[in-house]
N, C-alpha and C positions, 0 to 999 in steps of 0.2 A: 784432390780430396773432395771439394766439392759437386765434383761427377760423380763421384763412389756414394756421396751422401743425399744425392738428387733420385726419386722413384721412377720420376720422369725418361733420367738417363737409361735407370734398368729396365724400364717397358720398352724403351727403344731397341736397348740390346736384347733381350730375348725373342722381342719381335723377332729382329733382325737374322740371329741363329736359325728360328723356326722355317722362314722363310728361305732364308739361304739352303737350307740342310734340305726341303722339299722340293724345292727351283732346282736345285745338283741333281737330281736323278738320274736327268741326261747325260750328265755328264760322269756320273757313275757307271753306265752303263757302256760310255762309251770309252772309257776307261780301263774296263773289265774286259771289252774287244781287244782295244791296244797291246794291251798287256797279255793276253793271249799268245801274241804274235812273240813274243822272246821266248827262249828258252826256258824249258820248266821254271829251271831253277833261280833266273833270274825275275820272275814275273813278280814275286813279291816286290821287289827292288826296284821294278818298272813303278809299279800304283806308287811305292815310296815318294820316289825321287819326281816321278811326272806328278803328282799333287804338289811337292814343294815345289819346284820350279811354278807349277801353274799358279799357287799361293804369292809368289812374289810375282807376276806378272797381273796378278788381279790387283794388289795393293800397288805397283805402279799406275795403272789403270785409273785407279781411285784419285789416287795424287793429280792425274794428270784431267781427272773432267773437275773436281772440286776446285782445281787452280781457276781452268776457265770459268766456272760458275761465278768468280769474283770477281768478273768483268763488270764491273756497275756503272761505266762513263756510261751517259746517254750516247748513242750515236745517230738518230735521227729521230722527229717526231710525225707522226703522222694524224692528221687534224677532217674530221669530214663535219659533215650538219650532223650525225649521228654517234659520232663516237672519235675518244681522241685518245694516242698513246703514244708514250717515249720509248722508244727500241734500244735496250742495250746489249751485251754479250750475254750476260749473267740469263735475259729473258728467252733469249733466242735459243739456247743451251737448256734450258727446261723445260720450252714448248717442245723441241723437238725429241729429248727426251720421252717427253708424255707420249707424245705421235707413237715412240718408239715400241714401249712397253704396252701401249694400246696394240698395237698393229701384234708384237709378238705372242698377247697374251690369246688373241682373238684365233690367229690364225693356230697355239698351239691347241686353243680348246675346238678348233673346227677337224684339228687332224686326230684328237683322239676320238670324235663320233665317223671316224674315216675306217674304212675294213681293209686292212692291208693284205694282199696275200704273199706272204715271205716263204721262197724257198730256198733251201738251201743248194750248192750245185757240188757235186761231190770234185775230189782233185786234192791232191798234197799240197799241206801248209806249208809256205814260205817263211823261215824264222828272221824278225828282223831282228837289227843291232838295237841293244837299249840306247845307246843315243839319239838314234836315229825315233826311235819309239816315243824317248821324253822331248825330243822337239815337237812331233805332232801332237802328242797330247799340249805341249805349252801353248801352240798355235792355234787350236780350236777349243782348247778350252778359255783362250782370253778371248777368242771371236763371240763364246758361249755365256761369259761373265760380263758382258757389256750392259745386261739385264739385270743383271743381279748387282753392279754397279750404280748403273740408275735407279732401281730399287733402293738401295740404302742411301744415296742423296736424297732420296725423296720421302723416304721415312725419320732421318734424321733432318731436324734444325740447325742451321750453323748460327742462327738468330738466337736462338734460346741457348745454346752447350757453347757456344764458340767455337772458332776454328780446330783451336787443338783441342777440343774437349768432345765436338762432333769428329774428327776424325779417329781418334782415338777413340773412341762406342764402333767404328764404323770396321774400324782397323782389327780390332780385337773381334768384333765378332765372324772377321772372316778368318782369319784365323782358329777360332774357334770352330766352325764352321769345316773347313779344311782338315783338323783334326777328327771330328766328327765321320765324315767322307772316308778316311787313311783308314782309322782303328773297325768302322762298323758298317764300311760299303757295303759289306753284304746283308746285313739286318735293313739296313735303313732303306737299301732296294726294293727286298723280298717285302717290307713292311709296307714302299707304299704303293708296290703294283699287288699286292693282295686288295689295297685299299684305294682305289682309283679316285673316290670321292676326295680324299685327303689332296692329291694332286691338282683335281678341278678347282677344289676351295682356294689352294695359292695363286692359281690362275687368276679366278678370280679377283683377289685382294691385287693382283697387279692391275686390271682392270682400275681396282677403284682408287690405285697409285697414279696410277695412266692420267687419270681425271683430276688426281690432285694438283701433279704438275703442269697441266697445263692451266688447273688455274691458278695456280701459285707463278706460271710466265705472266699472265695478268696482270697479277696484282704486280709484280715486277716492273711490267712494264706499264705500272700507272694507267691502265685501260678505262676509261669511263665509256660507258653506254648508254644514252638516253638520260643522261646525267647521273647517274648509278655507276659508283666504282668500284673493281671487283675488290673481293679482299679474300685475304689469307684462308684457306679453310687448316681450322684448330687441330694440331695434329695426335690429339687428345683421341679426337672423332674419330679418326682412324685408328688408332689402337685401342679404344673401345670396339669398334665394328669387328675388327679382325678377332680379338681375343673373343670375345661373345658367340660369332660363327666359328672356332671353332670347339669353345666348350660344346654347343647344339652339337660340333659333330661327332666330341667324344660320348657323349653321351649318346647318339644315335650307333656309333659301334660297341658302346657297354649293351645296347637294349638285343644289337643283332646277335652280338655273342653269346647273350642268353635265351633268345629264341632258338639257337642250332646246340645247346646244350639236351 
């Protein structure tokens, strides 16, 4: 009850929706290939069933890097003339974390200024089996949510909401999220390759998730510099940052839609 009553907890979760529902695109997309492949008739039944399958394999997922995050024993210190820090599980798991969603946010904004030339090559479709269909969806889309995993460790607190109160914001919004994907794949597709900026924007915000965890591994790991030690950045900052760019952005697609009026 006191999550339900916290504004805190609710800016996290709709964060969290926002981001999730624009980070899936790929996997909408690549959803909408899969399922292709079944039989007419069954292709509803594919998206169905390969979203819930992939929905419980992302909330495993969750379960299983937030356990590691609560590795807190020190397990080694490392000490120079310049700077000194205690290495635990809990830090190692959020440095690399950060690395992660740095590296995937960089590399997807460097492939969309990329000119691909896609052709198709003519030849009779191969119908697969829907099991065979919701396996691969489950396997590349929990290869595809490892991002979006790290993303929401790293927008939620476990320090502020608690354990069951951060994963429960965390849990629900992917679910949420999943729903979202099931009922309006096709809107929420069409909506944000019409609108590519909306895509760049979450990119970004991973970028400046990227940065938060690795210095939130810092401060974890007791890092001091030059006698300076890092601390926590407020995750206030960040959901002010994120919400702000993108009211600028609605408001830059209200001005464009009324200039092509």
């Amino acid at each position: 009850m006191n999550i339900l009553l916290n504004p805190e907890a609710w800016i996290a979760f709709l964060t969290l929706v926002f981001l999730e529902v624009v980070l899936g695109i790929d996997n909408i997309v690549f959803l909408s290939i899969m399922s292709n492949k079944a039989p007419k008739n069954r292709q509803a039944s594919a998206r169905t069933f390969g979203l819930l399958v992939a929905m419980a394999g992302r909330i495993g997922l969750l379960f299983g890097i937030s356990l590691l995050i609560r590795l807190t024993a020190p397990l080694f210190t490392v000490t120079s003339e310049w700077f000194s820090m205690t290495i635990n599980g809990q830090s190692i798991i959020i440095f690399f974390g950060g690395l992660f969603l740095l590296y995937k946010s960089v590399t997807e904004i460097h492939h969309k200024f990329e000119v691909h030339d896609e052709r198709t090559t003519s030849g009779k479709s191969v119908k697969s089996s829907l099991a065979w269909i919701i396996v691969q969806i489950f396997l590349l889309d929990l290869i595809f949510s490892i991002d979006s995993v790290l993303t929401a460790v790293g927008m939620v607190s476990f320090d502020e909401f608690g354990y069951g109160g951060a994963m429960g914001i965390m849990i629900t919004a992917i679910i949420v999220t999943v729903l979202v994907m099931m009922f309006f794949a096709g809107a929420v597709s069409k909506f944000v390759n019409n609108h590519p900026t909306i895509q760049m924007l979450a990119l970004s915000f991973l970028i400046l998730i990227g940065v938060t965890l690795l210095v939130e591994a810092g401060h974890l790991a007791h890092l001091t510099v030059l006698g300076n030690t890092i601390s926590e950045i407020p995750k206030g900052y960040i959901y002010f940052a994120i919400f702000f760019s993108l009211l600028v952005e609605v408001l830059n697609l209200r001005l464009k839609k009324k200039r092509n009026l």
